[in-house]
C-alpha positions in Angstrom: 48.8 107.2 174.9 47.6 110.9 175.3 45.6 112.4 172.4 47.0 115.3 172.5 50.4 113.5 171.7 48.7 111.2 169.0 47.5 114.8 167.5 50.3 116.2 167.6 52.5 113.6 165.9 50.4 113.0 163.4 50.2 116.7 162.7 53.9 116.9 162.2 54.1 114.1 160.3 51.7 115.9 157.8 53.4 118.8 158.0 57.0 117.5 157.2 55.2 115.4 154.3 53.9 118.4 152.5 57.1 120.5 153.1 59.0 117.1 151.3 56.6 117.2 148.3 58.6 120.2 146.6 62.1 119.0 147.4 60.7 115.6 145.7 59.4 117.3 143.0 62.9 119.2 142.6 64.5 116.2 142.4 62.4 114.6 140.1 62.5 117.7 138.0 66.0 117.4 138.2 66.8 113.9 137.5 64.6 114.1 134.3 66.8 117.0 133.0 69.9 116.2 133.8 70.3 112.9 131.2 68.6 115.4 128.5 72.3 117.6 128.9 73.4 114.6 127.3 72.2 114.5 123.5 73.0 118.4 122.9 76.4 117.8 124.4 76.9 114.0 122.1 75.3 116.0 119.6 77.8 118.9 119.6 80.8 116.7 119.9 80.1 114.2 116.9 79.8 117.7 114.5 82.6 119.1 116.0 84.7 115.6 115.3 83.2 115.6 112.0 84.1 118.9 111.6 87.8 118.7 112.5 88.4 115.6 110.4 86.9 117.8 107.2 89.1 120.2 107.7 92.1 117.8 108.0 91.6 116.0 104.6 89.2 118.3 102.2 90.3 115.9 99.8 88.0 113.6 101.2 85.2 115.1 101.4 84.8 116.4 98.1 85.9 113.0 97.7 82.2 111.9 99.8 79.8 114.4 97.2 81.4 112.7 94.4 80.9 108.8 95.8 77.3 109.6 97.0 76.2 111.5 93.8 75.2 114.8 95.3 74.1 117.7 92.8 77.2 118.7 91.3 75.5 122.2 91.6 76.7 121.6 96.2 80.2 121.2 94.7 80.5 124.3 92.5 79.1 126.5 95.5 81.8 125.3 97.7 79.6 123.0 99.8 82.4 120.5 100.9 84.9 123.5 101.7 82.0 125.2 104.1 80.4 122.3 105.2 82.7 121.5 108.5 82.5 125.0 109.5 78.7 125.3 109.2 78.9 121.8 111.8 81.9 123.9 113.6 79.0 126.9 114.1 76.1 124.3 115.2 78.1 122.3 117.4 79.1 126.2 119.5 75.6 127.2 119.3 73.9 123.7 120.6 76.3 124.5 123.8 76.5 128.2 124.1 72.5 129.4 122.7 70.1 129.5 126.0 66.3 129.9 124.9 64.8 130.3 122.9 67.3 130.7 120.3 68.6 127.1 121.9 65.3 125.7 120.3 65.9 127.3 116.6 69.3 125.6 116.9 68.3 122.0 118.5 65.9 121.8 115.0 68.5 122.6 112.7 70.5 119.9 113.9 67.0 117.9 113.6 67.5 118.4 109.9 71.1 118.4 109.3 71.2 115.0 110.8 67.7 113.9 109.0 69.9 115.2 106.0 72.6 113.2 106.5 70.5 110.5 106.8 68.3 110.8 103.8 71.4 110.6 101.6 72.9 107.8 103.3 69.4 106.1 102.6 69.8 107.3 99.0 72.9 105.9 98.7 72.0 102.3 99.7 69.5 102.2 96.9 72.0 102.5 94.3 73.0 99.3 91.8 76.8 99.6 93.1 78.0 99.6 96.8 79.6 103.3 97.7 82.5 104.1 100.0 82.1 107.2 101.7 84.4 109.4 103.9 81.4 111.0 106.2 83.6 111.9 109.3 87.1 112.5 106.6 89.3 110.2 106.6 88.6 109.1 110.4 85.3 107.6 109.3 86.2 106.9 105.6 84.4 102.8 104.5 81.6 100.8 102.7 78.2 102.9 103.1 76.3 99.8 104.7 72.9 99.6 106.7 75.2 99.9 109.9 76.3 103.2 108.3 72.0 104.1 108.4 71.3 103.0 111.8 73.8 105.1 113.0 72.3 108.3 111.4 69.1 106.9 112.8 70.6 106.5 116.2 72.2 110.4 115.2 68.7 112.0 114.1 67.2 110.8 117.3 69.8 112.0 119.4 69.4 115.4 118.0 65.3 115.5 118.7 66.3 114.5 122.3 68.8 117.4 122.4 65.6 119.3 120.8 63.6 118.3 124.0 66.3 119.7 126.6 66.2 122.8 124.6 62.5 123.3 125.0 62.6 122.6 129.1 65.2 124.7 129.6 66.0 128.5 129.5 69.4 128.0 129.9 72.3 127.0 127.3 73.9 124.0 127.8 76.9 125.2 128.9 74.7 127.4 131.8 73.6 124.0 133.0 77.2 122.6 132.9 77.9 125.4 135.3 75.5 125.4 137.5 75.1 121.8 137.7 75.5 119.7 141.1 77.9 116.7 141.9 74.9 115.0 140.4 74.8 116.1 137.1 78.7 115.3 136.4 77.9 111.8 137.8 75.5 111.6 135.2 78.3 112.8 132.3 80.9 110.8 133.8 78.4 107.7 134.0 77.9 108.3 129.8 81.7 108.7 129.4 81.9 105.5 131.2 79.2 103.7 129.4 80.7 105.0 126.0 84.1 103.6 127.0 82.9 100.2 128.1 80.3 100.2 124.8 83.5 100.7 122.7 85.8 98.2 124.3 83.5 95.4 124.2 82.6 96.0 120.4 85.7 96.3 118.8 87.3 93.1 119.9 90.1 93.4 117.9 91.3 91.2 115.3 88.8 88.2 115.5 90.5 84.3 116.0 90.7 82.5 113.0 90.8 85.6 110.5 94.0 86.0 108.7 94.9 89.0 106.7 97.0 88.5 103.6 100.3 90.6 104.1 102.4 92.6 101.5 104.6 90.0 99.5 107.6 91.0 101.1 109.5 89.4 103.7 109.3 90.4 107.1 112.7 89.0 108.0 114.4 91.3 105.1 116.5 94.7 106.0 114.1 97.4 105.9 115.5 99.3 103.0 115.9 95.8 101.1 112.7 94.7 98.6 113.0 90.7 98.9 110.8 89.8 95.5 108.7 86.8 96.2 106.7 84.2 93.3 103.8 85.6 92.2 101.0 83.8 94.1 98.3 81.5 92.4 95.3 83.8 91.1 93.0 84.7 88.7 90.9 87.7 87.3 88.5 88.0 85.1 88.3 89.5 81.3 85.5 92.0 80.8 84.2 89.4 78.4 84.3 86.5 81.3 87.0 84.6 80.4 89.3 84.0 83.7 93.1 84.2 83.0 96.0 83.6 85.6 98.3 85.9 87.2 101.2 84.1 86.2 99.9 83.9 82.8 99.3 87.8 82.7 102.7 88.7 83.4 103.9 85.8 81.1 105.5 87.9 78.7 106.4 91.5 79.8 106.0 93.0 83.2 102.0 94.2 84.1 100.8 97.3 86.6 97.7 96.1 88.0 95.9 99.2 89.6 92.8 98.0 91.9 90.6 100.7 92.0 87.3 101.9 92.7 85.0 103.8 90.3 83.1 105.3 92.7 86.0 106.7 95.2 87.5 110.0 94.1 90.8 109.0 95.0 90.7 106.2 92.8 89.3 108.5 89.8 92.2 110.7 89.9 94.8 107.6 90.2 93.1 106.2 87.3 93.2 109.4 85.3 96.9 108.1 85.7 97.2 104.9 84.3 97.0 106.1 80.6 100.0 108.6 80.5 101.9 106.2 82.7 101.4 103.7 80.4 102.1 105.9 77.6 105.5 106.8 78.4 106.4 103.2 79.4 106.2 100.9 76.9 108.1 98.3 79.0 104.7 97.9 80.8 101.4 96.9 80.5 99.1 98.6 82.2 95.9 97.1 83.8 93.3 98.4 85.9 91.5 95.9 88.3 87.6 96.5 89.6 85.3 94.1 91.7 83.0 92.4 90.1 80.0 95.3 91.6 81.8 97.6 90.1 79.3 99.8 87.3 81.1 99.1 84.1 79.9 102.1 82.4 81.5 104.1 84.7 84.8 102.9 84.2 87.3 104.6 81.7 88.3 102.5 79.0 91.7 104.4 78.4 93.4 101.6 80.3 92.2 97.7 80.1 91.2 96.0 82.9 89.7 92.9 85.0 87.7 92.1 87.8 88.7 90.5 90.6 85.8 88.1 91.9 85.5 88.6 96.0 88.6 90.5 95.7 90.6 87.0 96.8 93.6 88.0 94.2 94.1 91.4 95.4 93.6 89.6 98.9 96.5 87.3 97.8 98.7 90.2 96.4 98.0 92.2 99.7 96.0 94.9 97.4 93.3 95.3 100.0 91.9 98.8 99.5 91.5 101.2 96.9 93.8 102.8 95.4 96.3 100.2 95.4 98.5 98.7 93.3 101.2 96.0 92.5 103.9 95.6 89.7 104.1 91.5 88.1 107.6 91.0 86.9 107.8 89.4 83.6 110.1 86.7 85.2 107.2 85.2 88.1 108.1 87.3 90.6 106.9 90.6 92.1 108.3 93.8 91.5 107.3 96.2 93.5 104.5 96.9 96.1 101.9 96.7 96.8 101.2 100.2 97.6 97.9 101.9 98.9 96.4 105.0 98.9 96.2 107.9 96.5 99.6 109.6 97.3 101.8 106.4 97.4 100.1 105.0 94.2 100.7 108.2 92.7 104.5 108.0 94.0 104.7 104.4 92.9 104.3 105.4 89.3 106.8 108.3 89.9 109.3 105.7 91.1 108.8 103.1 88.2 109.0 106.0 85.4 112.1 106.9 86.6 114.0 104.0 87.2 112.5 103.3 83.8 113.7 106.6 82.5 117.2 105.6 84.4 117.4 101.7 82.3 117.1 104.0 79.2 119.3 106.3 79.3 122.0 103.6 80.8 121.6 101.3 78.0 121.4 104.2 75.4 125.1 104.9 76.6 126.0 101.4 76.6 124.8 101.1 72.8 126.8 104.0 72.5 130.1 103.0 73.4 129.8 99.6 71.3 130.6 101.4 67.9 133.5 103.4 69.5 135.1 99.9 71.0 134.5 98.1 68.0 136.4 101.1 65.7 139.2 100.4 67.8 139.3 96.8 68.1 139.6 96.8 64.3 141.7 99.9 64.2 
């Protein structure tokens, strides 16, 4: 083989190697920055979903401050009514700020999400579990460790968005621009990964797991409320001693409200009870709490129970809080059960009336007996 021609290959060779290097190190460059778009963007769109189910039910998360025993000081200020547009703000600067601004941002979502965190934390160290509505309504439930790894998982996600931000001088959205066939594979691949995460996870009702259903029957006309026996149960006295259902409603008809002290819906359904039961003698009034519950912080306008393991407000279909169900005085239900704040607080409405409506019929009725009898013996 010549040496000339040996040379001369080799040479080449060398030559294309060291004009590869910076396309490799492009690439390299490129494929470590182009997963980091992804925490600002996940980032962005969990306070803008946040945000947007705020804004949809205030209610709730005033409802949140109350449950995790924030500084009451937060509520006066108007925390809970500026809070979703404070995440509203971070979530459009996270996506449109380029550097170094983008930095400044990327740590105060750092600390809004090691905020959230720290008071979820809090909130598991109290005596008595605490239902909070973090994402409104769409994310209302039990404040669990599940609920802290995810504000872990959250707080990390926002120092990796911090990292983009400080190897980039461009916003998020500049990259999103700019960015080759390759970086929307890698944000379809997430998509993807999210979508398959999610349908593998929530596997739907699980075998074997029944849900007690409302007391009504299924087969009934829609507008028709078919009473059915009062189921076998129990609650408990505050004292300990366990008494029946049946036995509860023995004599006159009972309102048993299941509530939770900590959830602000189920303060203001509570604040209820005692006017309710006020203005209707026909009924006795009972509130029912699990047996967590912090007895000191339930009202003692009203009587109530507890309800071990919640199996009788299982069995009466009174899953959630508020809810509540009306015992007829002759073993059968009455009416509901009924859940949430508005159709408890309608529920009541309902019963005073027709209530109101019994009265007034049979105060006419008693009315016309002295006028019949004047002319039966006339």
């Amino acid at each position: 083989m010549p040496r000339g021609s040996f040379a001369g290959s080799a040479g080449h060779n060398v030559l294309m190697a060291r004009q590869d290097r910076p396309a490799q190190a492009r690439s390299y460059t490129f494929l470590v920055s182009s997963p980091l778009i992804v925490p600002a963007l996940l980032i962005a769109a969990v306070l803008l979903l946040s945000a947007v189910a705020k804004l949809v039910e205030p209610q709730a998360t005033s409802d949140a401050f109350t449950s995790l025993r924030l500084p009451s000081m937060l509520a006066r200020t108007g925390m809970p009514r500026l809070l979703p547009w404070a995440e509203i703000a971070l979530a459009l600067a996270l996506l449109l700020t380029p550097s170094p601004l983008s930095r400044i941002v990327a740590v105060l979502a750092v600390l809004l999400m090691a905020a959230y965190t720290g008071v979820i934390a809090r909130a598991l160290r109290f005596e008595h579990p605490v239902d909070c509505s973090c994402f409104g309504k769409l994310g209302a439930g039990r404040v669990t460790q599940r609920t802290l790894v995810r504000n872990l998982l959250l707080t990390a996600t926002a120092v990796l968005a911090w990292l983009s931000a400080s190897r980039t001088e461009d916003s998020v959205l500049g990259q999103l621009l700019d960015g080759s066939a390759r970086t929307w594979g890698w944000l379809a691949m997430t998509v993807l990964t999210g979508a398959l995460a999610w349908l593998i996870v929530d596997r739907g009702a699980e075998p074997g797991r029944h849900v007690a259903t409302t007391p009504t029957a299924e087969a009934a006309d829609d507008d028709e409320y078919v009473r059915l026996p009062i189921p076998f149960g129990a609650l408990e006295e505050p004292e300990g001693n366990v008494i029946g259902l049946r036995t509860i409603a023995q004599y006159h008809a009972v309102l048993l409200a299941f509530l939770n002290e900590s959830c602000g819906p189920c303060v203001r359904a509570q604040s209820l009870l005692a006017g309710f039961d006020e203005a209707n003698p026909e009924i006795a009034v009972r509130s029912v709490y699990r047996e967590y519950a912090n007895r000191e912080a339930i009202p003692s306008d009203v009587p109530w129970y507890v309800d071990p393991a919640g199996q009788t407000g299982a069995a009466l279909g009174a899953m959630s809080t508020p809810s509540a169900v009306l015992l007829g005085a002759d073993g059968f239900i009455a009416g509901g059960p009924v859940h949430g704040e508005e159709a408890f607080t309608q529920f009541l409405t309902d019963i005073s009336e027709e209530l109101q409506q019994a009265r007034e019929e049979a105060a006419a009725l008693q009315a016309l007996q002295p006028a019949e009898t004047d002319a039966i013996s006339g």
